[in-house]
KEKE-495650 format. One record per residue: residue number from 1; residue in one letter; x, y, z of N, C-alpha, C, O in turn. Coordinates in steps of 0.2 Angstrom, whole numbers. Layout:
REM residues N
<node k="NUM" r="A" n_xx="X" n_yy="Y" n_zz="Z" ca_xx="X" ca_yy="Y" ca_zz="Z" c_xx="X" c_yy="Y" c_zz="Z" o_xx="X" o_yy="Y" o_zz="Z"/>
...
END
This chain:
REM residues 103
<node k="1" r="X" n_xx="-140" n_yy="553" n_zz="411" ca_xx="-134" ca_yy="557" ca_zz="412" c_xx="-130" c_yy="556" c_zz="406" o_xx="-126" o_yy="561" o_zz="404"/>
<node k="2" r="X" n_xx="-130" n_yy="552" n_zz="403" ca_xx="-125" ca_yy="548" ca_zz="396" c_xx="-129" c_yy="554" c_zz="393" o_xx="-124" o_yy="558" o_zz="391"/>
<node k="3" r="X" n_xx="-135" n_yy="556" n_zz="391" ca_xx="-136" ca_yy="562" ca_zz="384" c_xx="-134" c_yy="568" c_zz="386" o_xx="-135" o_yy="572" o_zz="382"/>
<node k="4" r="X" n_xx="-132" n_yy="570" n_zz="391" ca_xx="-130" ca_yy="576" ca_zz="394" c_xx="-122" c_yy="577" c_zz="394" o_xx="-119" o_yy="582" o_zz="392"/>
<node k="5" r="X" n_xx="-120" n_yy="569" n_zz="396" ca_xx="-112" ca_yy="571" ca_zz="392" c_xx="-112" c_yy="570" c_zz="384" o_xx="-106" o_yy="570" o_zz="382"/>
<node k="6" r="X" n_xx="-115" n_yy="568" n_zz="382" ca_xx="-116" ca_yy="569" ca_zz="373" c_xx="-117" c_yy="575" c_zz="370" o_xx="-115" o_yy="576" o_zz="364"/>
<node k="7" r="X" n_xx="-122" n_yy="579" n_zz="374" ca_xx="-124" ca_yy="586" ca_zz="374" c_xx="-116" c_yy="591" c_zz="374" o_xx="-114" o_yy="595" o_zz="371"/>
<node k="8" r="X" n_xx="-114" n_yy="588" n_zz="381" ca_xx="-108" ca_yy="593" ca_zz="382" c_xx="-101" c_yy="593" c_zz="376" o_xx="-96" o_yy="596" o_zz="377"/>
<node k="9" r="X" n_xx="-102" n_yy="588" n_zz="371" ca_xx="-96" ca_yy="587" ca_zz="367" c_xx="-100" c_yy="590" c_zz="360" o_xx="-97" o_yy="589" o_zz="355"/>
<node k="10" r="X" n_xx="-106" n_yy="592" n_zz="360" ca_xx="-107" ca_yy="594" ca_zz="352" c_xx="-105" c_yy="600" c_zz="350" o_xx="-105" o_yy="602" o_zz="344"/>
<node k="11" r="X" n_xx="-102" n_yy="605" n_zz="356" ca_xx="-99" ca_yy="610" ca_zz="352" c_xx="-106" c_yy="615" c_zz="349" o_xx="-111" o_yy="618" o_zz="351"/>
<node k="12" r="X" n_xx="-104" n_yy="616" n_zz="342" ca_xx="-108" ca_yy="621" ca_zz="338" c_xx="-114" c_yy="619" c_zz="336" o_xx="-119" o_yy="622" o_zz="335"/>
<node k="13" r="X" n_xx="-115" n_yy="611" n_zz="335" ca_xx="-118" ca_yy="609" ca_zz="334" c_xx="-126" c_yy="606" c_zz="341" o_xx="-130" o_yy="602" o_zz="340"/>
<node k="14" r="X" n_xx="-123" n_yy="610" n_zz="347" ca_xx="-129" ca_yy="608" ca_zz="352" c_xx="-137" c_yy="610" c_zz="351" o_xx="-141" o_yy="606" o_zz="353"/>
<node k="15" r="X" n_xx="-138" n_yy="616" n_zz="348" ca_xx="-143" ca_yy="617" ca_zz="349" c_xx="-147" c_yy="611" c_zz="343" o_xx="-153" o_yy="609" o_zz="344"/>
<node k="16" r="X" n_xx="-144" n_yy="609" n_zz="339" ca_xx="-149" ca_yy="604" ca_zz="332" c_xx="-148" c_yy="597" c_zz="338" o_xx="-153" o_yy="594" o_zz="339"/>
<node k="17" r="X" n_xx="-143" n_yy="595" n_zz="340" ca_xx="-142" ca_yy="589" ca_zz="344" c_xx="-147" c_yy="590" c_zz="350" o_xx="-151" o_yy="585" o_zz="351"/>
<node k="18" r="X" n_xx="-147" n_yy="596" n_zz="355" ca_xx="-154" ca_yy="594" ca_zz="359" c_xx="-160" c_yy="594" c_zz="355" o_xx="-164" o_yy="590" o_zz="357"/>
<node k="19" r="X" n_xx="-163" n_yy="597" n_zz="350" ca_xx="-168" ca_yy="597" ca_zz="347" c_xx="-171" c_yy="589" c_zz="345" o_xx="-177" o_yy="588" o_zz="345"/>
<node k="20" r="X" n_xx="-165" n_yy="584" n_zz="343" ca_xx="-166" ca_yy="579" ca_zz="341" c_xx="-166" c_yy="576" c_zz="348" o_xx="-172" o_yy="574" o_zz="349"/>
<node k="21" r="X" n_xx="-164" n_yy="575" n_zz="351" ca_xx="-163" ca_yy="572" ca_zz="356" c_xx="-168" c_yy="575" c_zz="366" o_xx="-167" o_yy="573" o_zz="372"/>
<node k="22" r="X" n_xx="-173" n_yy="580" n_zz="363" ca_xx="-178" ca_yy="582" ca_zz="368" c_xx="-182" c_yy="578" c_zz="371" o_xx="-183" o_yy="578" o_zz="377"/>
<node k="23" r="X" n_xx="-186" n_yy="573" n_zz="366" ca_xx="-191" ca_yy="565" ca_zz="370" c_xx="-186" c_yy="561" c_zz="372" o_xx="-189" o_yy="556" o_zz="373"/>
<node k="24" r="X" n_xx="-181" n_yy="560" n_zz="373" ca_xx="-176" ca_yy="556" ca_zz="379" c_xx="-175" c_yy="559" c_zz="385" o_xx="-174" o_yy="555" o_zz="390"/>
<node k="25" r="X" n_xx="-174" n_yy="564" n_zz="386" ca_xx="-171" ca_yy="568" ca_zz="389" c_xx="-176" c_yy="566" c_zz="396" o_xx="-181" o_yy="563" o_zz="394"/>
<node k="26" r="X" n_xx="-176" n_yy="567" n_zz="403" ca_xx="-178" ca_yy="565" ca_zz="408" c_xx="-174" c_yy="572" c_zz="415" o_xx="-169" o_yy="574" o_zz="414"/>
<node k="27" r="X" n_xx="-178" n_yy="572" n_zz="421" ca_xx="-176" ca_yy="575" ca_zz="423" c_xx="-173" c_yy="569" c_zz="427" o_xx="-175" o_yy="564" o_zz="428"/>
<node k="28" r="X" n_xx="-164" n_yy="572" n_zz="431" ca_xx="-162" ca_yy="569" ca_zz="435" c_xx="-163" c_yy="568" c_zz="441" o_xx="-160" o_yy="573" o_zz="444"/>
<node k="29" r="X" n_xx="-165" n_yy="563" n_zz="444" ca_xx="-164" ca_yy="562" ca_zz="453" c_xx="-158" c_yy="564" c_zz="456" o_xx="-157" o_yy="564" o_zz="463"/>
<node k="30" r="X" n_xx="-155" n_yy="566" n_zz="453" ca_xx="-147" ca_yy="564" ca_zz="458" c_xx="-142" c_yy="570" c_zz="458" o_xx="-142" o_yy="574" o_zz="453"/>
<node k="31" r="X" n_xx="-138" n_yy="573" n_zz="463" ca_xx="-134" ca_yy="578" ca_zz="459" c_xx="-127" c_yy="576" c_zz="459" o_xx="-122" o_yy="580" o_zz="461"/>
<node k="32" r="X" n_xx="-126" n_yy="568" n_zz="457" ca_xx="-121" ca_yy="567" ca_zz="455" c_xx="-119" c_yy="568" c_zz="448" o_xx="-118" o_yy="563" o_zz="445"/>
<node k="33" r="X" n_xx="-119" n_yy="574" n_zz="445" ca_xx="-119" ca_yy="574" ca_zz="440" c_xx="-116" c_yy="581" c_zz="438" o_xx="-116" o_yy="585" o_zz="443"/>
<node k="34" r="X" n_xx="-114" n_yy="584" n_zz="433" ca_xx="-110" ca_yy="592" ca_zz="433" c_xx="-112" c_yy="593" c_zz="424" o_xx="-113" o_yy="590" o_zz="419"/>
<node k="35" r="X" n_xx="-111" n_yy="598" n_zz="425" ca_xx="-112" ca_yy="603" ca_zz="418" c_xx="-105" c_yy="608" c_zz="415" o_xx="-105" o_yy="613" o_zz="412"/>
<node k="36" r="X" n_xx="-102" n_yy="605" n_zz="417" ca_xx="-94" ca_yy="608" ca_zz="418" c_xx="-95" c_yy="613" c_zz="410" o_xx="-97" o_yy="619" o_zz="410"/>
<node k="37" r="X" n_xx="-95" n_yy="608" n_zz="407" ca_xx="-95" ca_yy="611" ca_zz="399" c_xx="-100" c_yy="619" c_zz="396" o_xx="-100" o_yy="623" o_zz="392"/>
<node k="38" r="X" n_xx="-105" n_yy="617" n_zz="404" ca_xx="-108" ca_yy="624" ca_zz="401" c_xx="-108" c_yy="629" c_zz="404" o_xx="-113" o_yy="633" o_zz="404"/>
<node k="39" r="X" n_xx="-101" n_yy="631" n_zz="409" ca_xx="-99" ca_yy="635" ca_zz="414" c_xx="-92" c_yy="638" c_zz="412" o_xx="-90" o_yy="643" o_zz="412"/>
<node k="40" r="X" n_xx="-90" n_yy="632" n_zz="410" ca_xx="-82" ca_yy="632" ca_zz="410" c_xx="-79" c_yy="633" c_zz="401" o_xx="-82" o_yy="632" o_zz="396"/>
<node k="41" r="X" n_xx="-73" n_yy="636" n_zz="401" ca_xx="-73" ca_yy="637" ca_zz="395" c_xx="-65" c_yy="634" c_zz="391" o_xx="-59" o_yy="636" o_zz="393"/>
<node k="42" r="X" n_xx="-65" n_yy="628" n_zz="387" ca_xx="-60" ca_yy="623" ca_zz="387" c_xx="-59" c_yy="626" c_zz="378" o_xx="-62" o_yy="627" o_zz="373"/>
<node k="43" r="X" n_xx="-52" n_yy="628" n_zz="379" ca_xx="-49" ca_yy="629" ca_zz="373" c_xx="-49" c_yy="636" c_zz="370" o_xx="-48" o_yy="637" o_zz="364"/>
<node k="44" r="X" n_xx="-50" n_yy="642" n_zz="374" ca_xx="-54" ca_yy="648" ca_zz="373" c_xx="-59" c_yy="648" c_zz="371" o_xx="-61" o_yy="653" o_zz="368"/>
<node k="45" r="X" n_xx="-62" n_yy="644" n_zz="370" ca_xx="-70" ca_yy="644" ca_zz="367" c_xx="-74" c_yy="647" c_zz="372" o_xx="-72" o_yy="648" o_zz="378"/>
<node k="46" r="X" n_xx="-81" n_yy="649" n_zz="369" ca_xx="-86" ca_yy="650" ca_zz="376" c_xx="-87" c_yy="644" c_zz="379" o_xx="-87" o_yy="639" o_zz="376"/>
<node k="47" r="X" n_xx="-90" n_yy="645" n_zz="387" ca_xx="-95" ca_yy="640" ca_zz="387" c_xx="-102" c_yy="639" c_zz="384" o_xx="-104" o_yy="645" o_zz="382"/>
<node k="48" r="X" n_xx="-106" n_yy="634" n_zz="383" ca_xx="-111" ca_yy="633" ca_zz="379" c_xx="-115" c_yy="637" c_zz="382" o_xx="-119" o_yy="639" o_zz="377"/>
<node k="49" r="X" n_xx="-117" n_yy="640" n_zz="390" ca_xx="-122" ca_yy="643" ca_zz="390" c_xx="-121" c_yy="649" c_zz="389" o_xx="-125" o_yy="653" o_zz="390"/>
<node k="50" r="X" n_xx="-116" n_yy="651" n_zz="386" ca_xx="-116" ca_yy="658" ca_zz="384" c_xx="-114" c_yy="659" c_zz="376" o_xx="-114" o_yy="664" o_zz="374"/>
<node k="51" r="X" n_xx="-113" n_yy="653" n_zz="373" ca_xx="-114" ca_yy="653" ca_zz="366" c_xx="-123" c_yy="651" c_zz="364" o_xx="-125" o_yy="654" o_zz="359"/>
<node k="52" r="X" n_xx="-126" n_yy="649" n_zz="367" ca_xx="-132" ca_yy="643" ca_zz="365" c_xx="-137" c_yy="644" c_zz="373" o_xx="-138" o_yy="640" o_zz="378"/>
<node k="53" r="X" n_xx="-139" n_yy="653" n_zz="374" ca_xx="-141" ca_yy="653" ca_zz="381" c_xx="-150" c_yy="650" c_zz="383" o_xx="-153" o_yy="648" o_zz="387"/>
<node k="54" r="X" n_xx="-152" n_yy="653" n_zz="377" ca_xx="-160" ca_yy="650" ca_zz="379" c_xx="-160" c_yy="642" c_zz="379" o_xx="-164" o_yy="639" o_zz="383"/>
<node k="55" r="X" n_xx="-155" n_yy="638" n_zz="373" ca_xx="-154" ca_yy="631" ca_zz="371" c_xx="-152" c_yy="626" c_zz="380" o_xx="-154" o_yy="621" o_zz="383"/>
<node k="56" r="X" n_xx="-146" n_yy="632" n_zz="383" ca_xx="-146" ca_yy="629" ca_zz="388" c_xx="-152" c_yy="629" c_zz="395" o_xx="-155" o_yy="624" o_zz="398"/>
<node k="57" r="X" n_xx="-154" n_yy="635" n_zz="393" ca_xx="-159" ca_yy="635" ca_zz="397" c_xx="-165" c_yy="630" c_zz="397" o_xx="-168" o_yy="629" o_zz="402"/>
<node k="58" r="X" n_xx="-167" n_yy="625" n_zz="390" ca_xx="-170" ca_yy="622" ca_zz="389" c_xx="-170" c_yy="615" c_zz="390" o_xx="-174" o_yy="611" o_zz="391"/>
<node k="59" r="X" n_xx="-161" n_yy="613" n_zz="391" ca_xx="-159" ca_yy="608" ca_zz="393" c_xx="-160" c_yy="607" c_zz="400" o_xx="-163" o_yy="602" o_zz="403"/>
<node k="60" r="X" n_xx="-158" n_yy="613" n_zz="404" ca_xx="-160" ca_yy="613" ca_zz="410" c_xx="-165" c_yy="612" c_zz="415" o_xx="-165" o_yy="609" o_zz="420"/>
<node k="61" r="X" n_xx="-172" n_yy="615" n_zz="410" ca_xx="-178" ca_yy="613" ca_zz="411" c_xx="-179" c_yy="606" c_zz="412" o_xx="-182" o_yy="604" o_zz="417"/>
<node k="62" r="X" n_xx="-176" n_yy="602" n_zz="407" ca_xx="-177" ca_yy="596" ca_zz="405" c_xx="-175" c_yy="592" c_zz="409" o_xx="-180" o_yy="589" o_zz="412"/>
<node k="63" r="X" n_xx="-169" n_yy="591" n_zz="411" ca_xx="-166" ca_yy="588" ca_zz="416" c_xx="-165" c_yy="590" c_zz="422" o_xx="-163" o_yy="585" o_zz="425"/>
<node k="64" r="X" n_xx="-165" n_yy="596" n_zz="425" ca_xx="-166" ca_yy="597" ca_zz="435" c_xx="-171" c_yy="596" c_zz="437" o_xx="-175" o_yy="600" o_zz="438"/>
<node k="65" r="X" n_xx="-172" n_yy="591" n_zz="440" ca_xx="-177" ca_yy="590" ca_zz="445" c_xx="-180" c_yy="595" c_zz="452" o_xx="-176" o_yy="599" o_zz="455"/>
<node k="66" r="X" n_xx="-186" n_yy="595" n_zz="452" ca_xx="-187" ca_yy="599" ca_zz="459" c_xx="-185" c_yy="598" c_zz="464" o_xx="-188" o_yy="601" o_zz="469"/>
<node k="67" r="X" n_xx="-181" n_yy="592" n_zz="465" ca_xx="-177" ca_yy="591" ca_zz="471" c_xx="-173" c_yy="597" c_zz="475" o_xx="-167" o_yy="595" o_zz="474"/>
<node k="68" r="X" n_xx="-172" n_yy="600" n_zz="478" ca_xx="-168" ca_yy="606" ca_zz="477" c_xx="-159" c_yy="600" c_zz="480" o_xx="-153" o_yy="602" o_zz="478"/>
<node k="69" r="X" n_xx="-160" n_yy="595" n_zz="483" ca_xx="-154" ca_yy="591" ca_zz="484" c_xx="-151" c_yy="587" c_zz="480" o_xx="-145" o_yy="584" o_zz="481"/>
<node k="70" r="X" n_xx="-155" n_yy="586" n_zz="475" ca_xx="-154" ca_yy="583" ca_zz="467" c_xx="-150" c_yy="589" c_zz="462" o_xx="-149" o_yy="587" o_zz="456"/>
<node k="71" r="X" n_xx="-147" n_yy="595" n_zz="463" ca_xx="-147" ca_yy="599" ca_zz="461" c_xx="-140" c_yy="595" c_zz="456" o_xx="-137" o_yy="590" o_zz="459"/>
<node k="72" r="X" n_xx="-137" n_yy="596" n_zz="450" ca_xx="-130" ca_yy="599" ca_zz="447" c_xx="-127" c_yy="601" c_zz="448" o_xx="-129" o_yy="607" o_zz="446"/>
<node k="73" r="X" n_xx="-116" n_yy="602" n_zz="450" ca_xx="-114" ca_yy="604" ca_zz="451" c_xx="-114" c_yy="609" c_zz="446" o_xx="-114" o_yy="606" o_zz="440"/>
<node k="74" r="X" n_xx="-112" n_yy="617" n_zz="447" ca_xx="-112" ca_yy="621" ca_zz="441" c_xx="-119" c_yy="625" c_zz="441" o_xx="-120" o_yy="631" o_zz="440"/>
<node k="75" r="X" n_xx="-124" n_yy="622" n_zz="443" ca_xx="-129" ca_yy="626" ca_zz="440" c_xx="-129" c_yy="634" c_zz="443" o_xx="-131" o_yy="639" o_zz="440"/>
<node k="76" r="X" n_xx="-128" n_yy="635" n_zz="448" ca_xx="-127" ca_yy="643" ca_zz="449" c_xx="-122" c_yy="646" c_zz="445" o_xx="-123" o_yy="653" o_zz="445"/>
<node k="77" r="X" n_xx="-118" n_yy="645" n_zz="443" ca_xx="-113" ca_yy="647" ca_zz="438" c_xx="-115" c_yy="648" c_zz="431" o_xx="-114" o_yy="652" o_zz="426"/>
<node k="78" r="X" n_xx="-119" n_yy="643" n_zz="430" ca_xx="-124" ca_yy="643" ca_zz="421" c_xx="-130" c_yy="647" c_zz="423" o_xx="-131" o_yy="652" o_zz="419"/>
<node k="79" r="X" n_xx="-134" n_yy="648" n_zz="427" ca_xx="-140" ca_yy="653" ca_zz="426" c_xx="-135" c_yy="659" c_zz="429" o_xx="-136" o_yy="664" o_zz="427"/>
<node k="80" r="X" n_xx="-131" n_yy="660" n_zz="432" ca_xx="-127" ca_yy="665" ca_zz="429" c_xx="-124" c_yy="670" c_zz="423" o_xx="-124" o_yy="676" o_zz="422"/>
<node k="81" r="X" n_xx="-122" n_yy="664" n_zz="422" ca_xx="-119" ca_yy="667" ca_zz="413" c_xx="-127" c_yy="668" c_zz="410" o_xx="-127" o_yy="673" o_zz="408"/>
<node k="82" r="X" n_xx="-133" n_yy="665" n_zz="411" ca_xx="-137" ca_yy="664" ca_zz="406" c_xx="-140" c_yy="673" c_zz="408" o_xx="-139" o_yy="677" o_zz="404"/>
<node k="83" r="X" n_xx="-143" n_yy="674" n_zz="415" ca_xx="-142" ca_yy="681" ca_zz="414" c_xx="-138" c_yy="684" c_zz="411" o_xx="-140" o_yy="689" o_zz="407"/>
<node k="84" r="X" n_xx="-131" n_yy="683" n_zz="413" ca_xx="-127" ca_yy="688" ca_zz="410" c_xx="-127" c_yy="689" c_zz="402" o_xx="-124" o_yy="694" o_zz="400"/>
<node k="85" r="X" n_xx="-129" n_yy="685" n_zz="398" ca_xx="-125" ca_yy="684" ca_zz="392" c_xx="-135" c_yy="683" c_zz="389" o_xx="-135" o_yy="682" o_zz="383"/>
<node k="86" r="X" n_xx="-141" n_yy="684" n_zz="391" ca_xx="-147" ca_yy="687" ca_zz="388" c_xx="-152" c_yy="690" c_zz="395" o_xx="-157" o_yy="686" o_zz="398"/>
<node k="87" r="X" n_xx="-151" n_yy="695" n_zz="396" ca_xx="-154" ca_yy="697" ca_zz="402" c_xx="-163" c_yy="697" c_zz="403" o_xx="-165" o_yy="696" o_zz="409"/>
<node k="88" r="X" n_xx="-167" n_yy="697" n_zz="398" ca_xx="-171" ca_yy="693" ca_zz="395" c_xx="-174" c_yy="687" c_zz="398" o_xx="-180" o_yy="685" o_zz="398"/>
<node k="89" r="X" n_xx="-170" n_yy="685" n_zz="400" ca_xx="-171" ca_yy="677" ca_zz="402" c_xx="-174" c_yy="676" c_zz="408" o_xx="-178" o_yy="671" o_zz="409"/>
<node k="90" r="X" n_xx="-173" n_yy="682" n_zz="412" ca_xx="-174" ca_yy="682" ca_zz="420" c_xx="-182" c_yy="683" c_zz="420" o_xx="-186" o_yy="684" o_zz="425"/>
<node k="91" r="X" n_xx="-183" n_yy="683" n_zz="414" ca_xx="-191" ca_yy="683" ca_zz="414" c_xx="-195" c_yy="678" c_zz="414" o_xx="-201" o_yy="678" o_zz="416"/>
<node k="92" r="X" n_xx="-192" n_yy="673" n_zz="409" ca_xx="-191" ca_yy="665" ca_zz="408" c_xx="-194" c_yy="661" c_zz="414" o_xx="-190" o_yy="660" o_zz="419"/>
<node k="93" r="X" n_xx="-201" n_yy="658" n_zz="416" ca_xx="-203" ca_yy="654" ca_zz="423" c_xx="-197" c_yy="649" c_zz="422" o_xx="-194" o_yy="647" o_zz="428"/>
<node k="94" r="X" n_xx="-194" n_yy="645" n_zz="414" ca_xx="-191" ca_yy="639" ca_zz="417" c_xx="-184" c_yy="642" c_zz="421" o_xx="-180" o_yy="638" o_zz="423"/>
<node k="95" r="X" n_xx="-182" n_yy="647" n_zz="420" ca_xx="-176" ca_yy="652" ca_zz="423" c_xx="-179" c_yy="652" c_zz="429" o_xx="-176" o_yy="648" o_zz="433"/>
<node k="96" r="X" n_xx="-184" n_yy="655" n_zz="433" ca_xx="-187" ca_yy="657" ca_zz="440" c_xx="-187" c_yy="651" c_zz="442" o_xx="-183" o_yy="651" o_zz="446"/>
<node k="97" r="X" n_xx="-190" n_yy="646" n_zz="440" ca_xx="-191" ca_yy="639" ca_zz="443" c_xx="-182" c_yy="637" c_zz="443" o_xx="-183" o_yy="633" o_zz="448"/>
<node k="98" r="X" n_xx="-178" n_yy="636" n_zz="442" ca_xx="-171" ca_yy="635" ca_zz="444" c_xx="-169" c_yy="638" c_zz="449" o_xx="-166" o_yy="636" o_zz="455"/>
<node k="99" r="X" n_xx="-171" n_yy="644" n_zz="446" ca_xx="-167" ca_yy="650" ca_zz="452" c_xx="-170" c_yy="649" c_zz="460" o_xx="-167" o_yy="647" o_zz="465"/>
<node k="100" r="X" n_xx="-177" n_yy="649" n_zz="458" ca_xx="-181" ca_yy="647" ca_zz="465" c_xx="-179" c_yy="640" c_zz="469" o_xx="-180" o_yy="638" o_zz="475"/>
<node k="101" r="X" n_xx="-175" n_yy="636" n_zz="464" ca_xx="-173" ca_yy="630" ca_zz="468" c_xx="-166" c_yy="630" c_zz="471" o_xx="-164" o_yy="626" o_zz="476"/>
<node k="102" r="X" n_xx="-164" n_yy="634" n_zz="468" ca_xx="-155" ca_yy="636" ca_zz="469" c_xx="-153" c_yy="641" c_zz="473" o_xx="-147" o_yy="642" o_zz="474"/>
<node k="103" r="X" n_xx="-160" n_yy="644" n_zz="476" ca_xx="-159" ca_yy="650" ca_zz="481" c_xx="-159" c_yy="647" c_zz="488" o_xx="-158" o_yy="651" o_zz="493"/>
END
């Protein structure tokens, strides 16, 4: 969970940070955990999933578990935006496999 809030402070520089940081990265057991950063918009900035929507999408893959009880607070709000903001995406399996666990 620690690369996930490191993730959510890089700002402009997320997509080159998860790149480097994709063989750490694990999927989470737990859904004590929130993605605030890529829903929520601090400062008028966008949120990350709508500045960096397939990058998010990548991340998500990485780290959601198919637990559907392990899920992240937020995630129906991020594959929200990620529709909203690349419509494209809904065609995306690792998009359908979220959505499929989140329904």
């Amino acid at each position: 969970m620690a690369w996930v809030s490191i993730l959510e402070d890089t700002e402009e520089a997320f997509p080159t940070v998860l790149h480097e940081l994709r063989s750490f990265l694990r999927r989470i057991g737990s859904s004590d955990f929130s993605l605030d950063l890529f829903h929520q918009s601090v400062d008028d900035s966008k949120p990350l999933s709508v500045k960096f929507p397939r990058e998010t999408l990548d991340l998500l893959d990485l780290i959601v578990s198919d637990d559907k009880h392990s899920l992240p607070y937020g995630l129906s709000q991020i594959l929200s935006l990620l529709l909203e903001t690349d419509p494209d995406i809904a065609g995306d399996r690792r998009y359908e496999r979220l959505r499929q666990l989140e329904a």
